[in-house]
C-alpha positions as CSV (number, residue, x, y, z in Angstrom):
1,X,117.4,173.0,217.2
2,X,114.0,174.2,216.8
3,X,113.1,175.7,219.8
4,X,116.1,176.7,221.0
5,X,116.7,180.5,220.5
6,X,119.9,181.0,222.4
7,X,122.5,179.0,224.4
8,X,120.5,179.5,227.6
9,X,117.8,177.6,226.5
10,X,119.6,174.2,226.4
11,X,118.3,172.4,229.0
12,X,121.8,170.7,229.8
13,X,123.5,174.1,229.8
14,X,120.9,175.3,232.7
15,X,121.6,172.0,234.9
16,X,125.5,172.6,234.3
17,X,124.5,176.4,235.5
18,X,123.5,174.3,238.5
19,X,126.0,172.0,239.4
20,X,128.2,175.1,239.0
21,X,126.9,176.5,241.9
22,X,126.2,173.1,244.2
23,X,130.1,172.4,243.4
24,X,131.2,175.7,244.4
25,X,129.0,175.6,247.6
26,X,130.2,172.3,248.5
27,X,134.2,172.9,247.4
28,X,133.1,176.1,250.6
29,X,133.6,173.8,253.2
30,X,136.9,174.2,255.4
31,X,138.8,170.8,254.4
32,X,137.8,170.9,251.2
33,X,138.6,175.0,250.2
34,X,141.8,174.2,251.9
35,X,142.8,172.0,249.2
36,X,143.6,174.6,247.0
37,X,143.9,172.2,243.7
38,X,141.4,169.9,243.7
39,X,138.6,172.8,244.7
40,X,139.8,174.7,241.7
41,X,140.1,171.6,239.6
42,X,136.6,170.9,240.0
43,X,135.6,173.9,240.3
44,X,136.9,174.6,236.5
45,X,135.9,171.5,235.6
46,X,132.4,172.1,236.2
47,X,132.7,175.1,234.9
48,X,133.9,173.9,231.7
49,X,130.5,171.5,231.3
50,X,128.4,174.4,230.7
51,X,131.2,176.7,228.4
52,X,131.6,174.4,226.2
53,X,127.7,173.7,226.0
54,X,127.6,177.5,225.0
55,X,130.9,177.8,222.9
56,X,129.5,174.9,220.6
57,X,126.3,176.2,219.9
58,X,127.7,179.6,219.2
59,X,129.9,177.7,216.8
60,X,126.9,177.6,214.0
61,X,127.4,174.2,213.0
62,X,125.7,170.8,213.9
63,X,129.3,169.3,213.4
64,X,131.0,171.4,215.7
65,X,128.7,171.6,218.3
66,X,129.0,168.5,218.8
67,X,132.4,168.3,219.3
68,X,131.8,170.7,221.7
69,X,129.8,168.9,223.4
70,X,131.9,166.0,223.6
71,X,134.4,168.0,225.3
72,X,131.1,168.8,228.0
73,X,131.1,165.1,228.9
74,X,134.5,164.6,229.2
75,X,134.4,167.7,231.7
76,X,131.1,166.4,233.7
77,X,132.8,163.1,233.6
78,X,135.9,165.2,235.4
79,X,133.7,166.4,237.5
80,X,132.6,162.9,239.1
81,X,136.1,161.7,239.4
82,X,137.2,164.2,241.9
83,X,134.1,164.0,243.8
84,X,135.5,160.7,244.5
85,X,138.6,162.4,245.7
86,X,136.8,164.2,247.9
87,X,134.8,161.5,249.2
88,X,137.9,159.5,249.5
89,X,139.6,162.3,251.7
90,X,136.5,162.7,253.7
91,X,135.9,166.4,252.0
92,X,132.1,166.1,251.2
93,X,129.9,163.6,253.1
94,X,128.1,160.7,251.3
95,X,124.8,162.6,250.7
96,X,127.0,165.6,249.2
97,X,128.5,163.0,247.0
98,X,125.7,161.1,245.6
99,X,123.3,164.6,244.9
100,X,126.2,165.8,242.8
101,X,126.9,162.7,241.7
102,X,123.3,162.1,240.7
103,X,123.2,165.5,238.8
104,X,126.3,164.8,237.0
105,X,124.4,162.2,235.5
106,X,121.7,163.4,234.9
107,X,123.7,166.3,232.8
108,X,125.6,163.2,231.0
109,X,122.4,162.0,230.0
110,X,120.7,165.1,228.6
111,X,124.0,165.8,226.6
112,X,124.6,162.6,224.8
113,X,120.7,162.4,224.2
114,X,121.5,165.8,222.4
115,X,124.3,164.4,220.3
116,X,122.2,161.8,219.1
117,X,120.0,164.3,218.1
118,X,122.2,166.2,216.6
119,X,124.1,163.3,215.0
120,X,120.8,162.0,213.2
121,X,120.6,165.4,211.6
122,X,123.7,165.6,210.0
């Protein structure tokens, strides 16, 4: 982790910081903040991506940040299964879908390329 001083500076972590925030603007509108447990299912869920990103690298470890992150892509991976739920229910139009969709994978991508990192270090 050379040039990574603190938590903040994971590049994953900062794109989770952003889906955060699209999935809470998105969960806003009035079907979907009406369904009180999926909008706080994904709402935790995405929450979750980026709080385990941070809980693992506080952990000191290559080992167990990694297991931490793990835990991050089973939580992003949360996160685009209920966005089909809320396609499916007609919560979030197509386009909403397929941006958060789109950055979901994006974060998958950034955080298994960081395992592998990590893994060849250990």
């Amino acid at each position: 982790m050379a040039n990574i001083e603190k938590f903040e500076d994971i590049k994953a972590w900062g794109r989770a910081r952003g889906l955060v925030k699209k999935v809470y603007q998105l969960s806003n509108n009035k079907k979907f903040s009406q369904d009180w447990s999926l909008k706080d299912q994904i709402r935790r869920a995405a929450v979750s991506v980026m709080s385990n990103i941070a809980e693992g690298y506080s952990r000191q470890t290559d080992k167990e940040f990694i297991r931490f992150l793990y835990i991050a892509l089973g939580s992003v991976s949360e996160v685009r299964s209920q966005l089909y739920v809320a396609l499916d229910l007609s919560y979030i139009s197509k386009e909403g879908f397929e941006t958060l969709y789109s950055e979901s994978e994006e974060i998958t991508k950034l955080i298994g390329g960081f395992i592998r990192y990590l893994e060849g270090a250990i």
